[in-house]
ZAMARGU-4260 file (C-alpha; in steps of 0.2 Angstrom, whole numbers, plus 5000, padded with zeros to 4 digits):
<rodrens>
0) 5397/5443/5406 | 5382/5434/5414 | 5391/5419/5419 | 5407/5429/5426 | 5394/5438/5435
5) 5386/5422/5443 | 5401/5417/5449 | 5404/5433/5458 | 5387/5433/5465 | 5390/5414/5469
10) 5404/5422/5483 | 5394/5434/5491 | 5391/5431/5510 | 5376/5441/5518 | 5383/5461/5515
15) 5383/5477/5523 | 5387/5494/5518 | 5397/5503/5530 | 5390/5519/5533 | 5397/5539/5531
20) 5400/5548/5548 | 5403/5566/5548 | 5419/5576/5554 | 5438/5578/5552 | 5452/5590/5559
25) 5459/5603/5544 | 5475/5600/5535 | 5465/5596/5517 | 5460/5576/5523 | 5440/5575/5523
30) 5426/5582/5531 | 5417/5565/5528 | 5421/5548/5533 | 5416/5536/5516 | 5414/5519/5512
35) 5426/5512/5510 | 5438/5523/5524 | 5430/5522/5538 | 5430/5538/5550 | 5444/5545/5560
40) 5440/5547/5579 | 5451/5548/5594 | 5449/5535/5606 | 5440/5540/5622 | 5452/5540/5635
45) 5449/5527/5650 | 5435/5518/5642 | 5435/5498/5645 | 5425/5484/5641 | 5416/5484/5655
50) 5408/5496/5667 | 5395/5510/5670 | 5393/5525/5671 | 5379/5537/5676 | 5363/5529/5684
55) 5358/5512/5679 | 5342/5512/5692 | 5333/5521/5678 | 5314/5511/5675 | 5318/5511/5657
60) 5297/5503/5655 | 5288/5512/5638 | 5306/5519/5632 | 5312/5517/5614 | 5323/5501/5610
65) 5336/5503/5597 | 5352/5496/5592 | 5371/5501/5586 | 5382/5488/5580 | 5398/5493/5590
70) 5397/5506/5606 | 5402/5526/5606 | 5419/5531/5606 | 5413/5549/5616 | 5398/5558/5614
75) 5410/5575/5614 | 5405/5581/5596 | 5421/5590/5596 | 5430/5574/5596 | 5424/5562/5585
80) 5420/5561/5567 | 5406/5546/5567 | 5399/5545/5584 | 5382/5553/5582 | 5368/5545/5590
85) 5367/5554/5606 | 5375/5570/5602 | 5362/5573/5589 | 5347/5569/5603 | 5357/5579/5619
90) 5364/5594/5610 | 5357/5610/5599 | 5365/5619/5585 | 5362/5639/5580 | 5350/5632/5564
95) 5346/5616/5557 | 5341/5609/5545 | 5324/5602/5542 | 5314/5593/5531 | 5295/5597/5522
100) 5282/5584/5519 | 5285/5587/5498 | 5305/5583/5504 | 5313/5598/5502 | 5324/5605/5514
105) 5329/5620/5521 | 5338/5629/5536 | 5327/5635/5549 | 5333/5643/5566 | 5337/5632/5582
110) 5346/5640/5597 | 5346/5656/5588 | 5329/5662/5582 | 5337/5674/5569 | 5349/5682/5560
115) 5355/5696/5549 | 5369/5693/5537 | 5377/5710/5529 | 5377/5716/5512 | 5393/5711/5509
120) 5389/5695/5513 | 5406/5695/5528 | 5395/5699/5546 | 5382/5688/5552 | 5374/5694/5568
125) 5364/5681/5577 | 5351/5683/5592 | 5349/5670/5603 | 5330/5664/5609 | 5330/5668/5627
130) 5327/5657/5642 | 5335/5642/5634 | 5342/5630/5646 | 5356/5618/5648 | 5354/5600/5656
135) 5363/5609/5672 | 5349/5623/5674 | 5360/5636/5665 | 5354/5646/5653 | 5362/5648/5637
140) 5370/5663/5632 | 5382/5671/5619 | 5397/5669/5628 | 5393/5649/5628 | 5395/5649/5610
145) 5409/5659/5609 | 5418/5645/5622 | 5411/5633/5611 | 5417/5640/5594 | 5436/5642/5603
150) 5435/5624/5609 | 5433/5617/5594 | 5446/5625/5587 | 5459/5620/5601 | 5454/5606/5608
155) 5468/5590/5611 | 5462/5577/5597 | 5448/5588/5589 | 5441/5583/5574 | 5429/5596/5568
160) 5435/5611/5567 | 5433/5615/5550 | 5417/5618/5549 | 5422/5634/5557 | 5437/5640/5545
165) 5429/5653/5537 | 5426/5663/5553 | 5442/5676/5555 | 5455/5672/5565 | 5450/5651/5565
170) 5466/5647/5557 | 5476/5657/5571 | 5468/5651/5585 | 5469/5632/5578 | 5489/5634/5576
175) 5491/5643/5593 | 5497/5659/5586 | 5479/5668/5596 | 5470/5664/5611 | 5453/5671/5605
180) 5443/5672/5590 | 5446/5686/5583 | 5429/5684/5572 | 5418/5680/5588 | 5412/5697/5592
185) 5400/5699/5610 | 5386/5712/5609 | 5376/5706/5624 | 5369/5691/5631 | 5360/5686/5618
190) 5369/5694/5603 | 5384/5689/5594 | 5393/5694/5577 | 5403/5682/5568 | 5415/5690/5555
195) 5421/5680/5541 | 5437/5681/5533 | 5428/5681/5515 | 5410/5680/5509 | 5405/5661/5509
200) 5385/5658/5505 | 5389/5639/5511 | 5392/5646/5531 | 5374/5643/5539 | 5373/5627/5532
205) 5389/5622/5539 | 5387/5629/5556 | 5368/5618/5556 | 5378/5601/5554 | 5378/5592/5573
210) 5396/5595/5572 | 5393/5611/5576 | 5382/5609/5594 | 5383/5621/5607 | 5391/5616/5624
215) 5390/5628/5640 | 5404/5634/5647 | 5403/5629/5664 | 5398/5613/5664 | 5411/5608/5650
220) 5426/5616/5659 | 5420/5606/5676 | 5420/5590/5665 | 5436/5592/5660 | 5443/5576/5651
225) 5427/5568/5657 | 5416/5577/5647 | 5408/5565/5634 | 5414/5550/5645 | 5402/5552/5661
230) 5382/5555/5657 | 5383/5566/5671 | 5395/5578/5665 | 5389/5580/5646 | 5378/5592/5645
235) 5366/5600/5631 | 5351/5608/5626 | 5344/5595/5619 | 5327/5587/5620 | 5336/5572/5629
240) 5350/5570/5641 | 5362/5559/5642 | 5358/5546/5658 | 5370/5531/5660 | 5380/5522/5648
245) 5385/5504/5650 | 5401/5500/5640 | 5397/5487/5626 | 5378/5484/5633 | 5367/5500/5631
250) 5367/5517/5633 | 5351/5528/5641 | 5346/5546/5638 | 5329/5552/5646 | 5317/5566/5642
255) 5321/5582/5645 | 5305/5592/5652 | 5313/5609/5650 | 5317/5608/5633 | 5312/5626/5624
260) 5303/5616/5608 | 5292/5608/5621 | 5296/5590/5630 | 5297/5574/5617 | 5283/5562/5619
265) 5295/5548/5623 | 5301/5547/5641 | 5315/5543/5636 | 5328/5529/5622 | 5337/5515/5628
270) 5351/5510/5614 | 5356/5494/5614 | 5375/5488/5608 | 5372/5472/5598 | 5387/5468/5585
275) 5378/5453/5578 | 5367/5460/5564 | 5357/5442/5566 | 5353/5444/5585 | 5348/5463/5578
280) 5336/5456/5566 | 5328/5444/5580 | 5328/5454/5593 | 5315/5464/5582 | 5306/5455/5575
285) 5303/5449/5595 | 5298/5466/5600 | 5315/5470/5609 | 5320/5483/5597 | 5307/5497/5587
290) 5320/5499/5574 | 5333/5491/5562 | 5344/5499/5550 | 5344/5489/5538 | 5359/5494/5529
295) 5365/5482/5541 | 5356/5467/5535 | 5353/5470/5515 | 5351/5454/5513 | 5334/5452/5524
300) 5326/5469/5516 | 5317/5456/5503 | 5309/5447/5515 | 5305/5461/5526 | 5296/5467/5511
305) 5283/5452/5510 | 5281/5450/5530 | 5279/5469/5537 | 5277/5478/5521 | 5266/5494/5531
310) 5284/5494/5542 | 5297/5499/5528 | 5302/5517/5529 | 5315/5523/5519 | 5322/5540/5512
315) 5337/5547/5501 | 5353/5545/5506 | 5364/5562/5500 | 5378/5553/5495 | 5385/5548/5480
320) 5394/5531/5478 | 5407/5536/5465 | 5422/5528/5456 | 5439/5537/5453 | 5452/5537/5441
325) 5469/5545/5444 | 5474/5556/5431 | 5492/5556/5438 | 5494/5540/5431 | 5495/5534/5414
330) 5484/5533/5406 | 5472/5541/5415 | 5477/5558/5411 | 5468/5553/5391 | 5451/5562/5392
335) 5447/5547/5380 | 5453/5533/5391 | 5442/5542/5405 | 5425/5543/5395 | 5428/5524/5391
340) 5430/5518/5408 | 5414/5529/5413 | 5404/5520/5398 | 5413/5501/5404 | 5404/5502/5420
345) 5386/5496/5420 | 5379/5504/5435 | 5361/5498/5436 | 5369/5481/5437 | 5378/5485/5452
350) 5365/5495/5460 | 5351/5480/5456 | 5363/5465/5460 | 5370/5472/5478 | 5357/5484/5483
355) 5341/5478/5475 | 5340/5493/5464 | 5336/5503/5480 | 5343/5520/5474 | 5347/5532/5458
360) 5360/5532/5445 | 5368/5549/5448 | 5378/5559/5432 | 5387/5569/5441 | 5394/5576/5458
365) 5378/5579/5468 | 5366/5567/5473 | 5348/5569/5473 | 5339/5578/5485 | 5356/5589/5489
370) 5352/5608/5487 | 5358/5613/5469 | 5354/5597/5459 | 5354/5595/5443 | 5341/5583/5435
375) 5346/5587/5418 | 5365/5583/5417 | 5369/5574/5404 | 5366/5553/5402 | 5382/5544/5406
380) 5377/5528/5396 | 5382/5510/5399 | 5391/5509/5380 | 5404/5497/5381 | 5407/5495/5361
385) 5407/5513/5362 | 5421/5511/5378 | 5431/5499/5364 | 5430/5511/5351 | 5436/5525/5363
390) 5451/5514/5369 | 5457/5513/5351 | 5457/5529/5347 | 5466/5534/5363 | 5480/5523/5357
395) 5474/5506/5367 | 5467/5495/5354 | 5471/5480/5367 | 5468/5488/5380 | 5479/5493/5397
400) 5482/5487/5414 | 5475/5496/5429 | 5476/5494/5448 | 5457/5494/5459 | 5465/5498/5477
405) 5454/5490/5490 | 5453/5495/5506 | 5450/5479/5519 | 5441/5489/5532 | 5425/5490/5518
410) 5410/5480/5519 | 5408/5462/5511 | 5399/5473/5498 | 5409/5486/5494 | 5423/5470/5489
415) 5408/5461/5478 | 5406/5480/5468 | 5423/5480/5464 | 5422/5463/5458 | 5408/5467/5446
420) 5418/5481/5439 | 5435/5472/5437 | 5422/5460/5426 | 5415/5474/5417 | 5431/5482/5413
425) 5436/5467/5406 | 5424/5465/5395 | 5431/5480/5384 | 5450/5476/5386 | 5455/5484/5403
430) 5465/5471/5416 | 5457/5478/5432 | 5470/5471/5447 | 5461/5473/5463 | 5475/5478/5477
435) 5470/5474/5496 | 5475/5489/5508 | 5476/5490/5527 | 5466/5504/5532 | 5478/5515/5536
440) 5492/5512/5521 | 5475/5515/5511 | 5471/5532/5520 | 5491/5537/5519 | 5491/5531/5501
445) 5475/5540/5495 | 5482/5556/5505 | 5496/5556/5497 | 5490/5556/5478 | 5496/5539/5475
450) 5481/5529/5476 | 5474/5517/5462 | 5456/5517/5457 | 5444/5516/5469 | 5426/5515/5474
455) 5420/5528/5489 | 5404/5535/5495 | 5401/5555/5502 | 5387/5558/5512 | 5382/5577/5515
460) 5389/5585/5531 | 5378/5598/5527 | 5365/5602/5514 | 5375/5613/5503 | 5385/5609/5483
465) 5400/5616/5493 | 5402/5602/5505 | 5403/5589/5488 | 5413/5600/5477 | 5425/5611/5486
470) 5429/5594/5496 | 5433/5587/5479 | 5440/5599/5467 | 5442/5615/5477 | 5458/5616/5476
475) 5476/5606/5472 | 5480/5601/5488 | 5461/5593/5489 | 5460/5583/5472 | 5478/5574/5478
480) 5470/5571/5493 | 5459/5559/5485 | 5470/5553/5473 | 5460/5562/5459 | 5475/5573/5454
485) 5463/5583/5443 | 5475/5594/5434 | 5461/5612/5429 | 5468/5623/5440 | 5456/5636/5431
490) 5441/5624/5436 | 5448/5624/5455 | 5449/5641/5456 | 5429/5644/5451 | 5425/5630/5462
495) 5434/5641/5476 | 5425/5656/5468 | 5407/5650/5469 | 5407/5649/5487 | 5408/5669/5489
500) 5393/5671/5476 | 5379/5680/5486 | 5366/5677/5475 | 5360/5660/5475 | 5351/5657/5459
505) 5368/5663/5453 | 5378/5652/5463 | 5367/5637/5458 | 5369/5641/5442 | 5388/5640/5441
510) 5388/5626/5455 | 5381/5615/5437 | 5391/5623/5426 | 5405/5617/5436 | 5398/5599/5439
515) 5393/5596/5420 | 5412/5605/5415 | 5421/5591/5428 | 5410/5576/5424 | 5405/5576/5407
520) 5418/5587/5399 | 5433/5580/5409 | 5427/5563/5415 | 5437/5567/5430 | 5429/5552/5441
525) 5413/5538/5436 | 5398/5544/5446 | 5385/5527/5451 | 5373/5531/5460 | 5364/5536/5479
530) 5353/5523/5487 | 5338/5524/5499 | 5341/5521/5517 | 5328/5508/5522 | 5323/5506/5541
535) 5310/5492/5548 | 5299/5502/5562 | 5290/5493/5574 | 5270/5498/5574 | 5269/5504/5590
540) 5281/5518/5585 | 5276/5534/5576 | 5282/5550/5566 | 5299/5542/5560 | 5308/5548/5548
545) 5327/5545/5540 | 5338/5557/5543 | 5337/5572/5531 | 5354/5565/5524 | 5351/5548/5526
550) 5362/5544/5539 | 5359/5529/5553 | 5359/5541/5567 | 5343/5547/5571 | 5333/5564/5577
555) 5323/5555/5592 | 5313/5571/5597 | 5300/5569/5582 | 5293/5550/5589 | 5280/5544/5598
560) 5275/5527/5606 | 5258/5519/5606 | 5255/5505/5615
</rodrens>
């Protein structure tokens, strides 16, 4: 094995992980783009490759230098499913979530101050803070969340909208059969009920995602198609606004001094577009730019260590990098076969040799630091004498031949991880043929159930089991959209159960029942492992912190510049 596996590392170029985004329009496909499938957006319309838009005469002297690797699509929220970076610093949600110095996390109120949710767990009655101002001057009121809650469910090429399904009357509205929400109930100008068409203890946590920002009515609807496109025309609460963009150079935002949590300390973030991860990594280390993702350049973390050891800051990702087997096909629909591919897979070699150990083995669905772990599921040990023995029980003493389906879209790492596991596999008999995908005949394929093995990542949406396992197992329609085809509908119907539990210990407490039943008991898919998100942080910047789920887009309102 050690020799196989130096030749596979002997291949590897300088790698990068591609990285989750958030979002996708309802019909059972994800609410999550993963490694591995990159997200879905729609193409903002009239963007070139040159141009700009907004004012450029901005003095941009003691603003915040960061980077993306490939420009916005639109910072319209409602349509696009990865494009973050300036929605999450130009726009406000009802709650959010936020993180304590011990780490936990928690949801804590934002445009609305409070809320009362009924006994019955089915009406939710929010009061907004007053005096709360748009970018425009106006002031934010119920009726702009309602606009923005029937928006997102009809919108052309919306990709959000179901983060709002369990509000009554969403699924009428999306399919044209309504012209109002029928749950969005007005009180006054600062009061609004939402009425949901079945308890669901996940709902504050999935109206706190960015996905869900609130967007006034009036400067929306003067926007028109431009709104997203033209700095001018997008408009927030948020702590920033959205000042010029210049496509494939840099995007601006600068401070907004109205903002109701008090004015950021920065004046404002210039964000620079620079594709070559090289130039990123120079460009720092020169001063140009106060922070580099380096999930983007892995291969320089090392070095970063020995030369700017006080500028590493890092934090969990809450995702869980996962393998799947397809119980549609033979023989993956053995329980046997299953346990021994779980027990083939040496995961801490993986985690070590491509990510330099930076992260945790995870045993189950959730990853740590999601709401609802479980630190004591059971061990799934690397056992690959164990994994023969299992094989020749289940009837496959020689083993079998199974397909890996490789998207082509995925980062340089992803390839080398499915290398290492084709090596492990083989190690107890299994012929692993890796199978190169398009993107798109990969998405169609998975969608339509008949995808081979493959390795993914999930990344929380929102700080909530539900978002991992209803996504997963919640019903039919869901496990074939990921190729899982995981046959206990009995199982399915208690994951679609425990999101109406109102009390939450007791929801937590079946949320692990159902995680140890599907993993350990049914070997439904190999859980590996999350990883840390690292960032190099110039000195001269303070307060930063990774994103509570770990994400590359950032919450600029926190920082602070010394010179």
């Amino acid at each position: 094995m050690k020799r196989k596996l130096s030749l596979v590392l002997s291949l590897m170029m300088a790698a990068s992980l591609a990285l989750s985004g958030c979002g996708s329009g309802k019909g059972g496909e994800a609410s999550k783009a993963e490694s591995g499938a990159p997200a879905e957006s729609s193409a903002a319309d009239g963007q070139g490759t040159s141009g700009s838009v907004g004012d450029t005469s901005i003095d941009t002297t003691g603003f915040l230098n960061v980077a993306l690797n490939a420009d916005i699509q639109t910072a319209d929220m409602q349509k696009t499913s990865k494009d973050y970076q300036i929605p999450i610093n130009i726009y406000d949600s009802l709650c959010e979530i936020k993180v304590a110095d011990d780490g936990t996390s928690s949801i804590q109120p934002c445009l609305a101050e409070k809320w009362d949710i009924s006994d019955d767990g089915m009406e939710y009655t929010f009061y907004l803070r007053k005096g709360v101002k748009f970018h425009n001057g106006e002031e934010l009121k119920a009726s702009d969340v309602k606009y923005t809650f029937e928006r997102m469910l009809t919108v052309q090429g919306g990709t959000n909208s179901e983060f709002l399904d369990q509000i009554k009357g969403a699924g009428a509205l999306f399919e044209g059969t309504a012209t109002e929400l029928e749950g969005f109930e007005l009180v006054d100008d600062y009061t609004f009920k939402l009425i949901l068409e079945e308890p669901y203890s996940g709902f504050l946590a999935c109206i706190s995602t960015p996905a869900v920002s609130i967007y006034n009515e009036k400067a929306t609807e003067e926007a028109g198609d431009q709104f997203g496109l033209d700095p001018a025309l997008t408009v927030g609460t948020g702590p920033f606004k959205f000042a010029s963009w210049t496509y494939n150079d840099q995007l601006v935002l600068v401070r907004n001094d109205d903002y109701f949590q008090g004015a950021s300390q920065l004046p404002g973030v210039v964000i620079k577009i620079v594709p070559d991860t090289e130039t990123q990594t120079m460009m720092f280390e020169s001063g140009q730019l106060d922070l580099l993702d380096m999930d983007y350049v892995t291969e320089q973390i090392d070095r970063f260590q020995q030369s700017y050891p006080d500028q590493l800051v890092s934090g969990p990702r809450l995702g869980t990098t996962y393998f799947t087997m397809n119980q549609k096909l033979e023989p993956f629909n053995n329980l046997q076969v299953r346990k021994a591919v779980q027990m083939a897979i040496d995961r801490q070699v993986i985690l070590d040799t491509l990510w330099g150990g930076r992260g945790q083995l995870e045993n189950g669905i959730f990853p740590h630091g999601l709401i609802g772990f479980n630190a004591n599921m059971p061990e799934i040990k690397y056992d690959p004498e164990g994994a023969k023995a299992l094989l020749a029980e289940a009837g496959y003493p020689d083993g079998f031949t199974m397909e890996i389906a490789a998207d082509m879209s995925a980062s340089d790492t992803v390839t080398m991880a499915l290398e290492i596991i084709k090596e492990q596999l083989a190690q107890v008999g299994i012929n692993a043929e890796i199978k190169n995908y398009d993107e798109s005949t990969w998405l169609e394929t998975r969608k339509s159930g008949e995808l081979g093995s493959f390795m993914s990542t999930w990344t929380a949406d929102y700080n909530d089991p539900d978002n991992f396992i209803y996504t997963f197992f919640g019903n039919g329609e869901k496990t074939t959209a990921r190729s899982l085809n995981y046959p206990d509908t009995a199982v399915m119907d208690r994951v679609a159960k425990a999101r109406t539990i109102l009390d939450n210990d007791e929801r937590m407490k079946e949320y692990n029942a159902l995680e140890e039943k599907i993993i350990s008991e049914d070997a439904a898919w190999v859980p590996m492992f999350s990883r840390l998100h690292v960032f190099a942080v110039s000195k001269r910047v303070q307060n930063f912190r990774v994103a509570w789920n770990g994400l590359s887009d950032n919450d600029f309102y926190p920082l602070s510049i010394t010179e």
